[in-house]
Residue, then its C-alpha position, 0 to 999 in steps of 0.5 A: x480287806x476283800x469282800x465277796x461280791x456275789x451278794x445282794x443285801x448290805x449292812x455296815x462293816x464287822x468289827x473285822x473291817x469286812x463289809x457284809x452285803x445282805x439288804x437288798x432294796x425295794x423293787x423300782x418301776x420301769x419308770x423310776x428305773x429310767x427316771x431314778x437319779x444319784x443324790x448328792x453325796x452329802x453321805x457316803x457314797x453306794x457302789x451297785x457292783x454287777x457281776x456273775x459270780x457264783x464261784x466266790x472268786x471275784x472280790x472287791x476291797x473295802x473302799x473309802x471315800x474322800x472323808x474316809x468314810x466307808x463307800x456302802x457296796x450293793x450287788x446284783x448278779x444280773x440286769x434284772x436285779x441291777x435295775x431292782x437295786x438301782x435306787x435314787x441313792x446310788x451313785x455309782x455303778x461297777x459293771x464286770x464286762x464278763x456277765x453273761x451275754x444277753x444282747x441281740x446276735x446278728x448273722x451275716x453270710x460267711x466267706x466260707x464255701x461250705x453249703x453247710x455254713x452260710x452264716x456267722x453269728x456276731x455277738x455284741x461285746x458290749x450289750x450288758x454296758x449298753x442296756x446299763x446305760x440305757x436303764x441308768x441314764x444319770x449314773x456313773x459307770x465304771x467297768x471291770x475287764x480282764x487286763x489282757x483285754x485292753x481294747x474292749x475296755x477303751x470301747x466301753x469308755x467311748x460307748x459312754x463308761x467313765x472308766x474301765x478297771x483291769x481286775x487283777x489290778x483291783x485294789x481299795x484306793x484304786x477302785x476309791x479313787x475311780x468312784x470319785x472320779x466317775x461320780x465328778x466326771x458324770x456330774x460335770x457332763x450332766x451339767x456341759x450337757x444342760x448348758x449345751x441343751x440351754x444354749x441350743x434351746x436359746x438360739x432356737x428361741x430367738x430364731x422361731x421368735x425373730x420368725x413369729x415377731x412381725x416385721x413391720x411393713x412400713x415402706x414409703x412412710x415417714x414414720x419411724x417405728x422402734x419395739x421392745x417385747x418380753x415375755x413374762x414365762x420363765x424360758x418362754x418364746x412368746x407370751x400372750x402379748x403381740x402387735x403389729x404395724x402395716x402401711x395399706x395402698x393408700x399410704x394410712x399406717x395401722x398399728x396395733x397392739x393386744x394382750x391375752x390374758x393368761x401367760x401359758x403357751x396357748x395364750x401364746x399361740x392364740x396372739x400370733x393367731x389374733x397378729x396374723x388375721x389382723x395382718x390379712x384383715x387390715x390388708x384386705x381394707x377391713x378397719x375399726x369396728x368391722x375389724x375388731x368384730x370379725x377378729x373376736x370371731x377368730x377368737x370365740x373360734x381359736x380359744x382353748x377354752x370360753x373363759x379366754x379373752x383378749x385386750x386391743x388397741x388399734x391405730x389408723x394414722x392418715x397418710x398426711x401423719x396429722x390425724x388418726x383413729x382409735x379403738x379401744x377393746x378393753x386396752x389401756x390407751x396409748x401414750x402421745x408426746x408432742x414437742x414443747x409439751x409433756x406427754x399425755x394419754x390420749x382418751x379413751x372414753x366410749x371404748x368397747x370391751x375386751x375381745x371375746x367377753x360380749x358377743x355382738x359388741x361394738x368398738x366406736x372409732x375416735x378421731x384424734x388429732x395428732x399434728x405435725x411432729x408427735x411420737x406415739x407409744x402402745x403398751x401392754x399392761x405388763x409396763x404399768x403393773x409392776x409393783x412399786x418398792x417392797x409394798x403392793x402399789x403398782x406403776x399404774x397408768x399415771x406412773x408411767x407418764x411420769x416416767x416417760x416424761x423424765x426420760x423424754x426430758x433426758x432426750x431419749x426417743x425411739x429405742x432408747x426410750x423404750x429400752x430405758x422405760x422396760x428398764x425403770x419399770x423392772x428395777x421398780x418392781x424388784x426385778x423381773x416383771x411377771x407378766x409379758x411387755x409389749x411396746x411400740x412406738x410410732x414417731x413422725x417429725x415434720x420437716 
């Protein structure tokens, strides 16, 4: 049975199957207007019909869902009410494309040689669909057009309606069926238009982080060098963990790993700072204590806020690979294996504190004695602090020798080590670790 559009307020059908509309909704703000979003449909559907019609002539059939169930019908004879009833539970919008124009007008000159008519006026056809959409990002659009006037109707589908229904045509099943198929259709292409915004999102990650990840500058050494890195954050770039290896001129290797605490994108930032003046400080001959006391002044500098701090281990390998030096700020300490013998962590007595929590502190510089052929692992807190099982114990230090040792005895090395340490140390905790990894592994094999 047709029911009058021209109304605003709506009710549940009559007894005589006619839809009486006469509820009109709460008034939205310009934000929620440009933020309000359809609901799933886990009820009947809302129609919101636009349409100036104040002879009564134009009418729209009672219409039901998939279920059967009656489609609830909203109207609005204008824009300015449109956007007024555009609440979170409608689904759909039916736009009559003869609403009065309320777009901009552009002039341009005319060919006519006339004095008195230099201009012409172009009105766009299509302004009320346009601001529809811009105010009603996320809603199905469907648009009503006279038959005779195809070609403005395939326009409005290609500026962005789902659909366009002639209105001579208009029936309950056919305007049943157009509803069902705009709210599907603009699902779908919410939902291509995600994937397509996730997949853009991740190649652009990896390429910025194949861009702040340091390269390692080791040419002229016999070191072999591998690396894993996982940022804790959901969807993240970088966490606030980073490392870093360079050769200098006279052939010593210094290799460097480090921690901020906290996971935000500052903290972030603030270790690709840390990684880059400790790159320009190590080049410029700077080493150990003089070191890691002008990189805490780059940090009480660069930090957000007094309460951020940052871990570091640091390791200068002599040019003959036999001996190296190690600081220690706050930082677990590496991780050595030799040949024949299982791996051990190397001391860390006398190490200083974090960067940024003592001002004027010192970092002693320890001798350690590496040997021949030796493979030596840096990690971030992020491998050992996984929980063990469903209780709250940790990997903790002493797990993670015992792990490498396992895969060490398995044959593992270099990449394949690490990514199968990273793995262990995930399937442990139940999943993925929350807080950021970072491993480096130095290798040297005496020949």
């Amino acid at each position: 049975m047709p029911v009058p559009v021209p109304r605003q307020r709506e009710t549940p059908a009559t007894e005589s199957g006619q839809a009486v509309l006469h509820t009109a909704a709460p008034p939205l703000t310009a934000t929620a207007e440009a933020t309000a979003q359809p609901t799933p449909h886990t009820t009947s559907l809302t129609l919101l019909v636009i349409a100036d019609d104040p002879t009564g002539d134009l009418t729209v059939p009672e219409i039901l869902d998939a279920d059967g169930h009656r489609i609830r019908l909203r109207t609005a004879r204008n824009l300015t009410e449109a956007a007024r009833l555009l609440t979170p539970d409608v689904h759909c919008i039916l736009l009559d494309l003869a609403l009065p124009d309320t777009g901009p007008r552009t002039t341009s000159p005319s060919p006519s040689t006339s004095a008195a008519a230099t201009t012409t006026t172009t009105v766009d056809r299509l302004a009320a669909l346009r601001q529809v959409l811009r105010i009603a990002p996320r809603h199905a659009v469907l648009v009503l057009t006279a038959g005779d006037d195809a070609e403005r109707a395939a326009e409005a589908v290609r500026v962005g309606a789902q659909d366009f229904l002639f209105r001579d045509e208009l029936d309950g099943r056919l305007l049943s069926r157009a509803i069902r198929y705009a709210v599907e259709r603009k699902r779908a292409d919410i939902a291509q238009y995600k994937l397509a915004e996730s997949k853009l999102r991740a190649q652009e990650n990896a390429r910025l982080e194949r861009g702040l990840l340091p390269n390692p500058l080791l040419e002229g050494s016999d070191l072999r060098f591998a690396a894993r890195y996982r940022p804790g954050r959901s969807r993240a770039l970088l966490g606030g963990d980073f490392y870093d290896t360079v050769r200098t001129p006279d052939g010593t290797v210094h290799a460097m790993i480090g921690d901020v605490c906290g996971h935000g994108p500052d903290e972030a930032a603030l270790g690709v700072e840390l990684r880059i003046a400790w790159r320009a400080l190590t080049l410029a001959g700077l080493c150990g204590d003089d070191l890691l006391a002008t990189l805490q002044e780059v940090l009480e500098v660069e930090r957000p806020c007094e309460e951020i701090f940052a871990t570091l281990c640091t390791v200068d390998i002599s040019p003959d690979g036999r001996r190296a030096g190690l600081c220690l700020a706050g930082h677990p300490a590496p991780l050595i294996s030799r040949p024949g013998r299982p791996a051990r962590l190397l001391p860390y007595e006398n190490s200083g504190p974090a960067l940024g929590l003592l001002p004027k502190a010192r970092w002693p510089r320890r001798q350690v004695e590496l040997g021949g052929t030796w493979s030596l692992m840096l990690y971030t807190d992020g491998l050992i602090e996984g929980r063990i099982g469903e209780g709250k114990e940790r990997l903790g230090q002493d797990g993670m020798v015992e792990m490498i040792n396992r895969h060490l005895d398995r044959g593992l090395s270099g990449e394949g080590l690490l990514e199968a340490a990273v793995t262990e140390a995930r399937r442990l905790n139940g999943g993925e670790l929350t807080d950021d990894v970072a491993v480096v592994l130095l290798s040297r094999a005496e020949s």
